[in-house]
C-alpha positions as CSV (number, residue, x, y, z in Angstrom):
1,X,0.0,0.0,0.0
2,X,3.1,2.7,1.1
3,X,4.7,1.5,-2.5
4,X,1.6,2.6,-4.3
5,X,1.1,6.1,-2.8
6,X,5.2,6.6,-3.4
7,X,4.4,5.5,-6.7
8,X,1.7,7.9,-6.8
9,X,3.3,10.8,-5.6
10,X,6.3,10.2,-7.5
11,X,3.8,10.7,-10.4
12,X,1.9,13.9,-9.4
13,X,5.5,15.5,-8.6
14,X,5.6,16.3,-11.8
15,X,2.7,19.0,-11.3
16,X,4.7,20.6,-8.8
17,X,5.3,23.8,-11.4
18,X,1.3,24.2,-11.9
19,X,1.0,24.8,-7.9
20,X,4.1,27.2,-8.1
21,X,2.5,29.0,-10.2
22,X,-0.4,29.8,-8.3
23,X,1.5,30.8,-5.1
24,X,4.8,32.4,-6.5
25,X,5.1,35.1,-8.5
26,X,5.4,34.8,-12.4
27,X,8.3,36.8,-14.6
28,X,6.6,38.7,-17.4
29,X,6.5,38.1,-21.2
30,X,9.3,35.4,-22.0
31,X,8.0,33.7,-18.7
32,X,5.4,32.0,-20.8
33,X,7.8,30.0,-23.3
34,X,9.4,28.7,-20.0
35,X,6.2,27.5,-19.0
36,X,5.7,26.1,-22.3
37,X,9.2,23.9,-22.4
38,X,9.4,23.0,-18.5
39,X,6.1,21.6,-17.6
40,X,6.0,18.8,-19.8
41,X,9.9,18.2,-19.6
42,X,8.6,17.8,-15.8
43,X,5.7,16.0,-16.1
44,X,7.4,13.3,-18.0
45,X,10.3,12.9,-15.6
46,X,7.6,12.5,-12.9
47,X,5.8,9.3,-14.7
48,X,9.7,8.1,-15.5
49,X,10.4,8.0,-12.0
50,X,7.3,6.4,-10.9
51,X,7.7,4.0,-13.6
52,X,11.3,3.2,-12.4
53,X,10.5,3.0,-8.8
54,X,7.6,0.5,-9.4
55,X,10.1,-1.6,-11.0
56,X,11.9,-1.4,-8.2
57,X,8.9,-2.4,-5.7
58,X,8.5,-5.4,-8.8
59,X,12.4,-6.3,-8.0
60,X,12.4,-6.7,-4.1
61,X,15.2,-4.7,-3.6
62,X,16.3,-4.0,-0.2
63,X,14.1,-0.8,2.2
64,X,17.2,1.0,1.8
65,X,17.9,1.4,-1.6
66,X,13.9,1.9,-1.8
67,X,14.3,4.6,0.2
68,X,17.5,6.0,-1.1
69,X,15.6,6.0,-4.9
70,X,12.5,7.7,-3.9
71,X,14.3,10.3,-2.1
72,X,16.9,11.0,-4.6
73,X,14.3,11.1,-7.3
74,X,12.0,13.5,-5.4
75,X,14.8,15.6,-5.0
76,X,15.6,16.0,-7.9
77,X,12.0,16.7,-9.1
78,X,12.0,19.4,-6.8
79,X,15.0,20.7,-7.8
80,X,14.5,21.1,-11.5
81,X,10.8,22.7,-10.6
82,X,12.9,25.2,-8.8
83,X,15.1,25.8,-11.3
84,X,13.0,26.0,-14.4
85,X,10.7,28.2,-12.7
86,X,10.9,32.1,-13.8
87,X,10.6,34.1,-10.5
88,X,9.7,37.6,-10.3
């Protein structure tokens, strides 16, 4: 059950730039064509790394390098949603 909702989440993280958007402030004109190139770039990596960490539920790999996986991929999901994102 915990592997689906990581699964699940690792999926979603992908909309992370649509809820930025909402609570951070936007750049002006050229902000758009950012918007344009980073949400699906994001969105994709999301489903790639849920896709990869359900094949490593399918595996039976060991808690820690379950853990270590899901952490390093949500970090790095957050990280590129920070970094593609035009602030004001």
């Amino acid at each position: 059950m915990l592997g689906k909702i990581k699964i699940l989440t690792l999926g979603l993280s992908g909309f992370i730039t649509f809820l930025m958007e909402i609570y951070i402030p936007v750049a002006g004109g050229g902000a758009s064509l950012i918007f344009v190139l980073s949400k699906p770039i994001l969105l994709v990596l999301g489903f790639i790394f849920s896709l990869c960490y359900y094949l490593l539920l399918k595996r039976n790999s060991t808690v820690l390098v379950r853990v270590l996986f899901y952490s390093a991929f949500m970090v790095i999901q957050i990280l590129l949603a920070l970094a593609f994102f035009p602030y004001q």
